[in-house]
N, C-alpha and C positions, 0 to 999 in steps of 0.2 A: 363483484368482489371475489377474493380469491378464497379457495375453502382448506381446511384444516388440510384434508385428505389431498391437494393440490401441492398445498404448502410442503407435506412431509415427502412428499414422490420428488419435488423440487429438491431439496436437503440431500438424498440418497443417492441424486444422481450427480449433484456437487459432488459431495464424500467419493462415488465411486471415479468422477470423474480426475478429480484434486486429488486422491488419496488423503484425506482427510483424516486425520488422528483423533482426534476431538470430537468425542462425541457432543460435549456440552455444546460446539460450536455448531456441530450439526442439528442441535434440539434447536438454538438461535436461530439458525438459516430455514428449522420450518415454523419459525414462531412469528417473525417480523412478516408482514404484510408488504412485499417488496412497491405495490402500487400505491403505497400512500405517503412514496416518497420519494417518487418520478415525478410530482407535479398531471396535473389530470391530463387525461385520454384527449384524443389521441394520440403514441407514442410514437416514435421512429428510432426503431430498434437496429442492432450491427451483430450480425451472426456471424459465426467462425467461415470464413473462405471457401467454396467448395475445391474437391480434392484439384491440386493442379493448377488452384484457380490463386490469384495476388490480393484479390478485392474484396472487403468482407461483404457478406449480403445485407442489403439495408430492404427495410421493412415498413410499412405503417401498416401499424394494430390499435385495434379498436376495444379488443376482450383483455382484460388482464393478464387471462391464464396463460398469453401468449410472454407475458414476462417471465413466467416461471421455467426458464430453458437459461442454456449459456448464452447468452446473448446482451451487449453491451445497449444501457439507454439512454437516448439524446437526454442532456439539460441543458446545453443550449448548443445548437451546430454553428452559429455563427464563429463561435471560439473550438470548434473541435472538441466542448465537455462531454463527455459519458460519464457514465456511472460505475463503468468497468464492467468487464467477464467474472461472470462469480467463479469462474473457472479458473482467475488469472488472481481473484486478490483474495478468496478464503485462504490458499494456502500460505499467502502472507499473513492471516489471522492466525491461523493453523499455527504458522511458526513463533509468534511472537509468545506462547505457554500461557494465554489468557487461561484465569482460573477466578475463584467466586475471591471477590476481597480486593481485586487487582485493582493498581492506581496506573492511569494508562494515558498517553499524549497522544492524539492523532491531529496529524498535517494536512489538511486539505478534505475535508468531510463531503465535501459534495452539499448536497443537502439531506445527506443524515444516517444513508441507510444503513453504512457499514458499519456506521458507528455506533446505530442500533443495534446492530448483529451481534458487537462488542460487548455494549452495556447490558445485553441479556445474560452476556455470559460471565461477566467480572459480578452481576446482581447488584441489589439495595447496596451491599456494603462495600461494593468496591466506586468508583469512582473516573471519569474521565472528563478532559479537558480536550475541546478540539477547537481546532480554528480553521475557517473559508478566510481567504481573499477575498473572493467575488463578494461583491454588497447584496446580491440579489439572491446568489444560492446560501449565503451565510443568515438571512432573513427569515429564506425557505425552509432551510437547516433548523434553526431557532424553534421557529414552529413544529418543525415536524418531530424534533427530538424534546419536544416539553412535554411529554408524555412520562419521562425520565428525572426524576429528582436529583439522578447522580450523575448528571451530566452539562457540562454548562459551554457553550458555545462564545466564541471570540470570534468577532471580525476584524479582520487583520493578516499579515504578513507572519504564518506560523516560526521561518526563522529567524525572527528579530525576536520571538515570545520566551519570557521566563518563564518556563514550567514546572519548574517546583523539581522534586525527588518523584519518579515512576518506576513502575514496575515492567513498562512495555512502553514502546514510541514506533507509533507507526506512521512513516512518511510516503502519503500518498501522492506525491508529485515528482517527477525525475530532479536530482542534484547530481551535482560532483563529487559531493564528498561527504563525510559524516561531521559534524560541526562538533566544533569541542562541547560546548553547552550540550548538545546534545550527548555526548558516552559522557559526561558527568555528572548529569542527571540520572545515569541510570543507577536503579539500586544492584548491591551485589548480587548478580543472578538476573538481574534485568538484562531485556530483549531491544535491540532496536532494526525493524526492518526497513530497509531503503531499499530506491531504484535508483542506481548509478548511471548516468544516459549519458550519449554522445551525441549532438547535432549531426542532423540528415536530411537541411535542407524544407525542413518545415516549421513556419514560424512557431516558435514556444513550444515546440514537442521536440521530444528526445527517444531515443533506441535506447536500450540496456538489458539490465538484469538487476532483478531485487538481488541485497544481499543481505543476511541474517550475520548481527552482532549479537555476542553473549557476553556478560560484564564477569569476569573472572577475579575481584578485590581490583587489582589496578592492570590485569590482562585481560584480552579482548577477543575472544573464537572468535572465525568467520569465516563465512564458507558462502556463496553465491547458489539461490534457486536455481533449476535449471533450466524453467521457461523464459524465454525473451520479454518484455515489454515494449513496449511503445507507449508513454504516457506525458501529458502536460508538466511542462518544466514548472519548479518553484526558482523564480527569478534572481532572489535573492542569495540562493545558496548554488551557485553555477561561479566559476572561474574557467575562462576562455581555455586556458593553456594548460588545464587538469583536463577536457572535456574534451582537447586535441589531442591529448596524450593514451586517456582512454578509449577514444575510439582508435586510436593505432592499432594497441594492443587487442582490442577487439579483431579488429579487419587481419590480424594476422594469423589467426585462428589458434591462440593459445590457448591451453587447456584450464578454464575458469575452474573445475574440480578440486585444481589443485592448492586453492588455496585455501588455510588453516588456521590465521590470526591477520590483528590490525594489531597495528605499530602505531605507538605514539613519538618515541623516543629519538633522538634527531640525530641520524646513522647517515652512513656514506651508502650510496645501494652496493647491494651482494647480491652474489646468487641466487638465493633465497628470496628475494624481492619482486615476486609475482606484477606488481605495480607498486611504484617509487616514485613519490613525488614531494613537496613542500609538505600538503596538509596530512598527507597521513601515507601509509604503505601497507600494502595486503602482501604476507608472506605464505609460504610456503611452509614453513617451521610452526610446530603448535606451540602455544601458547606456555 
């Protein structure tokens, strides 16, 4: 098992690695027992590429302590699942302003850990809702987050789900787009972080970039992380001819910086229109 002193040396090298803001999230990241929600030993782990190199390093470990590094872990490789790089989804926590009290949606839980991460940090009195797809990791999930009274797991297709009024929405699966239900569920001041992905030719995973929505009354910041992803598509929230148009704009090397708000409002594109399409538009103009 993994020891306090293991757990907190893990945390600080997130924080330094992620830039991490948050320390409550950093107390979370050395609080949760990352092995008791991988499914048991032994693991087959995915380390960051060496320098130069395309391929990440794949691993089987036996010791826990070998979890506690940036390194993604299998739950199941027949489907390509990991569990993600804490390197790659704290700073998605990081962005979303979890704080003690918070009511929070997350998309795709794996089986549990992040949303551990979460619920240590929202406490007793805050509250989350998550939901798996998968029948097996949303089972695993179930179990492994009943340790949490303020947390309650759904199996199911996260965006088909009514989630109530949040203060944060984390979607950990690649979309195209941000769903209405979802920025109207958020309260004023609420967060929602997404991966916006393009196919590249591998079945149900997508290429992109998280982007951080802030609910402004009825305007929307937005502004895109600056790390790449590569992650498992959510099926249901993908349109073909958004997810063409984005990966255009991708492959042309525009400057994702520079965008500043999402649009709802149903406008002819301008200049201003970083990305212009049916369901929504990232502009250049603040909010």
């Amino acid at each position: 098992m993994s020891t306090a002193e293991t757990r907190e040396l893990y945390a600080q090298q997130v924080k330094m690695a992620a830039n991490i803001q948050s320390e409550s999230l950093v107390r979370a990241l050395a609080t949760v027992p990352r092995e008791e929600f991988v499914g048991a030993g032994p693991w087959r782990i995915l380390g960051r590429p060496a320098p130069g190199q395309m391929q990440p390093i794949i691993s089987d470990v036996t010791d826990p302590i070998e979890l506690y590094a940036d390194v993604a872990v299998y739950l199941d490789q027949s489907k390509t699942l990991t569990n993600g790089n804490p390197s790659t989804l704290a700073p998605w926590l990081d962005a979303l302003g979890l704080a003690e009290g918070k009511s929070v949606f997350h998309l795709g839980c794996g089986t549990g850990y992040y949303t551990a991460v979460m619920a240590e940090v929202v406490g007793p009195s805050g509250r989350i809702l998550t939901a798996e797809i998968d029948t097996a990791l949303a089972s695993q999930a179930r179990a492994n987050l009943s340790r949490y009274s303020n947390v309650q797991v759904v199996e199911g297709d996260g965006g088909d789900l009514d989630i109530g009024v949040r203060d944060a929405i984390l979607v950990n699966a690649g979309v195209t787009h941000p769903t209405g239900r979802w920025l109207d569920s958020l309260t004023n001041g609420g967060t929602l972080v997404l991966p916006i992905t393009m196919e590249f030719g591998m079945p149900h995973v997508g290429k992109g970039l998280a982007l951080r929505i802030l609910r402004r009354e009825s305007a929307y910041e937005a502004h895109f992380l600056p790390v790449p992803v590569m992650i498992y598509s959510c099926l249901s929230v993908r349109d073909p001819s958004i997810a063409a148009a984005f990966g255009k704009q991708m492959m042309s090397g525009g400057t994702f910086n520079a965008v500043r708000s999402l649009r709802r409002d149903t406008h002819a594109q301008e200049a201003s229109c970083w990305f212009h399409s049916t369901a929504f538009c990232l502009s250049t103009q603040a909010c």
